[in-house]
C-alpha positions as CSV (number, residue, x, y, z in Angstrom):
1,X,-3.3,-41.0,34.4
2,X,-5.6,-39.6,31.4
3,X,-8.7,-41.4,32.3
4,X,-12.3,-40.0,30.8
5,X,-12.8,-38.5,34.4
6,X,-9.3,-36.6,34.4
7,X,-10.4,-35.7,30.8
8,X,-14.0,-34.2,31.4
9,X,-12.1,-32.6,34.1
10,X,-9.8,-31.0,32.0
11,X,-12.4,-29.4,29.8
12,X,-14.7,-28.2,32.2
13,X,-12.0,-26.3,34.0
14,X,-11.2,-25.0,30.4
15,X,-14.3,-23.8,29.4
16,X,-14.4,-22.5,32.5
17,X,-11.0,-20.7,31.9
18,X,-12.3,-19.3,29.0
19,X,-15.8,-17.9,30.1
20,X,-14.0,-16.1,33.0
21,X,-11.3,-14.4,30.5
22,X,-14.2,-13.4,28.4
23,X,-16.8,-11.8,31.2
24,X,-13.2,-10.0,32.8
25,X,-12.7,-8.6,29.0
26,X,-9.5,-10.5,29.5
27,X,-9.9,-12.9,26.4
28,X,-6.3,-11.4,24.9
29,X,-4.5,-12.1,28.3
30,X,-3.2,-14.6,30.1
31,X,-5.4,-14.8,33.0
32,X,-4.1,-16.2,36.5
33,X,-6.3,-19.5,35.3
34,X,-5.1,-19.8,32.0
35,X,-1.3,-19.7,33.1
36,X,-1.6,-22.9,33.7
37,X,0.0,-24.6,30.1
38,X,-2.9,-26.8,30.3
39,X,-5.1,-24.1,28.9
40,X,-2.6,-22.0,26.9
41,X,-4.5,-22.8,23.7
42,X,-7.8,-21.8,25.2
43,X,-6.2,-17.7,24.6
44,X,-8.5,-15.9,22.4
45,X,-6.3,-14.3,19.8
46,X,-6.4,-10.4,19.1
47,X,-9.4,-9.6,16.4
48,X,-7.5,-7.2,13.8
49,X,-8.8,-3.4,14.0
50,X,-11.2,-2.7,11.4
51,X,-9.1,-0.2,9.7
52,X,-5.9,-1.7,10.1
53,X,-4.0,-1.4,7.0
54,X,-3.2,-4.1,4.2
55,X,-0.1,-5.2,2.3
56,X,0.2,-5.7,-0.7
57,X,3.3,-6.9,-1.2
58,X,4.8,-10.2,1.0
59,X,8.4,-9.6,0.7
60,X,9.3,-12.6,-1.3
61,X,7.0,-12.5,-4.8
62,X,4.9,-10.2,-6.7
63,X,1.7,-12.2,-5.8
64,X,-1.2,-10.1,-6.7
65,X,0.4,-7.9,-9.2
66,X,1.0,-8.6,-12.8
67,X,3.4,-6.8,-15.4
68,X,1.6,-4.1,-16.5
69,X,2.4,-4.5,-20.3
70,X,3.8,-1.3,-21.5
71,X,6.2,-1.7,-24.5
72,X,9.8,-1.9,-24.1
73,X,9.1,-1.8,-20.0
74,X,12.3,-3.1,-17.9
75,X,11.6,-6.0,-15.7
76,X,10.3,-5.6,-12.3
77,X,11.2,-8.7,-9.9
78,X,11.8,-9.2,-6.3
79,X,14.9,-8.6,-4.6
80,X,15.3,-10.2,-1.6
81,X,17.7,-8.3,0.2
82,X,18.1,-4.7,-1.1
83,X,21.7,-3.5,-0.5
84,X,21.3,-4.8,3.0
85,X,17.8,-3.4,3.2
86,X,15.6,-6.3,3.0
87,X,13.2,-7.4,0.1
88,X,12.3,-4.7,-2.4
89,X,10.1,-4.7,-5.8
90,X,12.8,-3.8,-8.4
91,X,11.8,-1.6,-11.4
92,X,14.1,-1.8,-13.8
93,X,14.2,1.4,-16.1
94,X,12.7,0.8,-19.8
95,X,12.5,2.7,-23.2
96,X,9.8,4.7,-21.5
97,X,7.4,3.3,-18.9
98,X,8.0,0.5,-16.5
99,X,5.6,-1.1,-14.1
100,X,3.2,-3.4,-12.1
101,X,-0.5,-3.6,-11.8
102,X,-2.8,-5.1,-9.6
103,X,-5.0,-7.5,-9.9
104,X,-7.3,-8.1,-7.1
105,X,-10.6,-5.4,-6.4
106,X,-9.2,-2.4,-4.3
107,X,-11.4,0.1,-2.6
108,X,-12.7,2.9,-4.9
109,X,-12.7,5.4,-1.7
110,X,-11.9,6.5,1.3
111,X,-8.7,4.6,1.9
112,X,-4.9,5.9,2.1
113,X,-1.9,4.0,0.0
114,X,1.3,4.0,2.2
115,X,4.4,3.0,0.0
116,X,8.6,3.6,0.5
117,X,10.4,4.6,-3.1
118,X,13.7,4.9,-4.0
119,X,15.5,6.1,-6.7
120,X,18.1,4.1,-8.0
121,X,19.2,5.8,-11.6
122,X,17.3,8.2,-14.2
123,X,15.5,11.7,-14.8
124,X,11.9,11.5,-15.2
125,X,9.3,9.8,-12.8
126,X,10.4,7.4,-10.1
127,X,6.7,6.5,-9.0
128,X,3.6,7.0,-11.2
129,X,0.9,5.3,-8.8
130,X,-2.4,5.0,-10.6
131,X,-5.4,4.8,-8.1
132,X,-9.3,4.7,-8.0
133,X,-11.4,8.4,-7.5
134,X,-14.5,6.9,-7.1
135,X,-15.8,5.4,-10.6
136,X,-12.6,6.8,-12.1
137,X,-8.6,6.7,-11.5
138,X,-6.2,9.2,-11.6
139,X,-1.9,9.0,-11.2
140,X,0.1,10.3,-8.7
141,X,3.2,11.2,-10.4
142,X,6.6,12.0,-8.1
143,X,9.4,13.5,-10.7
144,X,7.8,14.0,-14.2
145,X,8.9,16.1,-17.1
146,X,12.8,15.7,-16.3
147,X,12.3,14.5,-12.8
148,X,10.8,17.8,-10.2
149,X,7.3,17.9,-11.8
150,X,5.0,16.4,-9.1
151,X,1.3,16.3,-9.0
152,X,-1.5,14.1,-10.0
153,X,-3.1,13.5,-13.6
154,X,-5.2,14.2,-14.4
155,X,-8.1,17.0,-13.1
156,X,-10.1,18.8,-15.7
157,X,-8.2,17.1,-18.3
158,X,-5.3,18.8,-16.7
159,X,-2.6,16.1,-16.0
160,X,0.6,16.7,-13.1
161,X,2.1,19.9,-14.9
162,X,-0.7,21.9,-15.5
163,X,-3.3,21.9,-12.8
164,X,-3.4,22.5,-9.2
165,X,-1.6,19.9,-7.6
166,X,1.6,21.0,-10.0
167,X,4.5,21.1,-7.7
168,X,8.2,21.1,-8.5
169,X,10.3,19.2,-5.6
170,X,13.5,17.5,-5.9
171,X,13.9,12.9,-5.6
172,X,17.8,12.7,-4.2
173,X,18.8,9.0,-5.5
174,X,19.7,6.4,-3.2
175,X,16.9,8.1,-0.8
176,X,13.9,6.7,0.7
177,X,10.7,8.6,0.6
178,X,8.1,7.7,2.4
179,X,4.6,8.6,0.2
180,X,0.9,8.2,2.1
181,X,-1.8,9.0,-0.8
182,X,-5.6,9.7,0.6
183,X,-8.8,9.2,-1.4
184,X,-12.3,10.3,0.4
185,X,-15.5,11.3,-1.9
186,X,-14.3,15.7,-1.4
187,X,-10.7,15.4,-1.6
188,X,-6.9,14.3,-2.9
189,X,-4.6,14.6,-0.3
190,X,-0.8,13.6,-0.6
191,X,2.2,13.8,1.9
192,X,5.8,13.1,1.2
193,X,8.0,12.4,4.4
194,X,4.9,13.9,6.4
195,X,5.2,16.7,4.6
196,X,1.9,17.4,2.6
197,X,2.1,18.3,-0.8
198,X,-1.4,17.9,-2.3
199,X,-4.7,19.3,-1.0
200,X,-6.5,19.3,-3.6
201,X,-11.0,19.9,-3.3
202,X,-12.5,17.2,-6.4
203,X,-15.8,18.2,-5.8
204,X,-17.6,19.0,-9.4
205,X,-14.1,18.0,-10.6
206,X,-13.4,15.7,-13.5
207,X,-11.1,13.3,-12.8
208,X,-9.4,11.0,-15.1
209,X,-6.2,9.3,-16.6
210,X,-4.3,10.7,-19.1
211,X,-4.2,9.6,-22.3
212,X,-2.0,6.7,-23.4
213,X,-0.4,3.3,-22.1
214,X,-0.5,4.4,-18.8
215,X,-4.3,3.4,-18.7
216,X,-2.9,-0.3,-18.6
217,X,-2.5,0.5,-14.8
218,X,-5.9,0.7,-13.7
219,X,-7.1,0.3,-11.5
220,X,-4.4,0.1,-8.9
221,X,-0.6,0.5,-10.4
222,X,3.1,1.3,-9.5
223,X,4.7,3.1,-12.9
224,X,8.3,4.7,-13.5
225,X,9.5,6.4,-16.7
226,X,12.5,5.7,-17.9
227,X,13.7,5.3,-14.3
228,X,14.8,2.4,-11.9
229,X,13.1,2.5,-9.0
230,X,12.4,0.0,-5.5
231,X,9.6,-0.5,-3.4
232,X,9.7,-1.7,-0.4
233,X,6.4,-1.5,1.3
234,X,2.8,-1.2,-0.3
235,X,-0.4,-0.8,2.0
236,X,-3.4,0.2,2.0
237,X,-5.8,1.2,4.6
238,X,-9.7,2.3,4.8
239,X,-9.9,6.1,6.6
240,X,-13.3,7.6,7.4
């Protein structure tokens, strides 16, 4: 029988459930009290970690993100299910750059971007990923200049082929890379598969975009040239 005795029963043995879980640092466990189903909803839930990292894509839309307006850009859309893989941001190849930007404030430092990329079809850039440098943005381009040319644009006024970061590697098709981009007030650091590929000191460096439609990515954007490429995971995540 639920009487009002039974029921100021049941919540003073709750709230006693619950100060016990907290003062045995037990809050995210089930206790031997709160086993009882009575009290299952008293659990305190896990607080996330303060630097635990952020997606930005859901798997289903492109909420957040906007077409990035470049002319004669292919169309980017969601796939849900990319040849068995699961859901993917599609990038179709255009006339010459294709992309997304987005549209809510990012971090202007000290934070990594994780992302997955794969090339589906063409010969120039599979990811250009515009990011923030403090007050400023540069791109991170993977397969530029008829598809090795990696590095980041621009530094100095330098863009990917011609400054330090230059690097000529090679983006098999139909393979996933795995890219984890780091931003901090001294320093550009990239790594590829865990492999890293840029190391680069910006201290009493100029940092900037290059010149042209690519600006339309700022301040956070995912760019291809002439190339189809998917994404299947976007994150980002503050670092110290």
């Amino acid at each position: 029988m639920n009487t009002p005795l039974h029921q100021n029963r049941l919540a003073f043995l709750s709230s006693c459930c619950l100060a016990a879980a907290l003062l045995a640092g037990c809050a995210t466990k089930k206790s031997t009290c709160c086993k009882d189903s009575a009290f299952a909803n008293f659990i305190v839930p896990d607080a996330p970690a303060a630097n635990a990292a952020k997606s930005f894509f859901d798997g289903k839309t492109l909420a957040g993100w906007k077409d990035s307006g470049f002319a004669g850009a292919g169309e980017t859309k969601v796939e849900t299910n990319f040849k068995g893989q699961g859901p993917v941001i599609l990038i179709d190849a255009g006339a010459s750059l294709s992309g997304i930007t987005f549209t809510n404030p990012v971090p202007k430092t000290n934070f990594e971007i994780h992302l997955e990329a794969l090339k589906v079809q063409g010969n120039d850039f599979f990811i250009g990923l515009t990011f923030p440098v403090g007050d400023a943005h540069a791109t991170l381009v993977l397969g530029g200049w008829g598809g090795a040319t990696t590095g980041i644009s621009s530094i100095d006024g330098l863009d990917a082929s011609e400054n330090d970061t230059t690097k000529f590697l090679g983006y098999e098709k139909d393979k996933w890379f795995r890219i984890r981009m780091k931003v901090t007030p001294a320093r550009l650091e990239t790594w590829i598969n865990d492999e890293k590929i840029v190391d680069q000191d910006i201290k009493e460096r100029r940092i900037s975009m290059r010149f042209g439609e690519i600006e339309s990515s700022v301040p956070l954007g995912i760019a291809t040239y002439q190339t189809t490429t998917v994404v299947r995971k976007v994150e980002i995540k503050p670092v110290q």
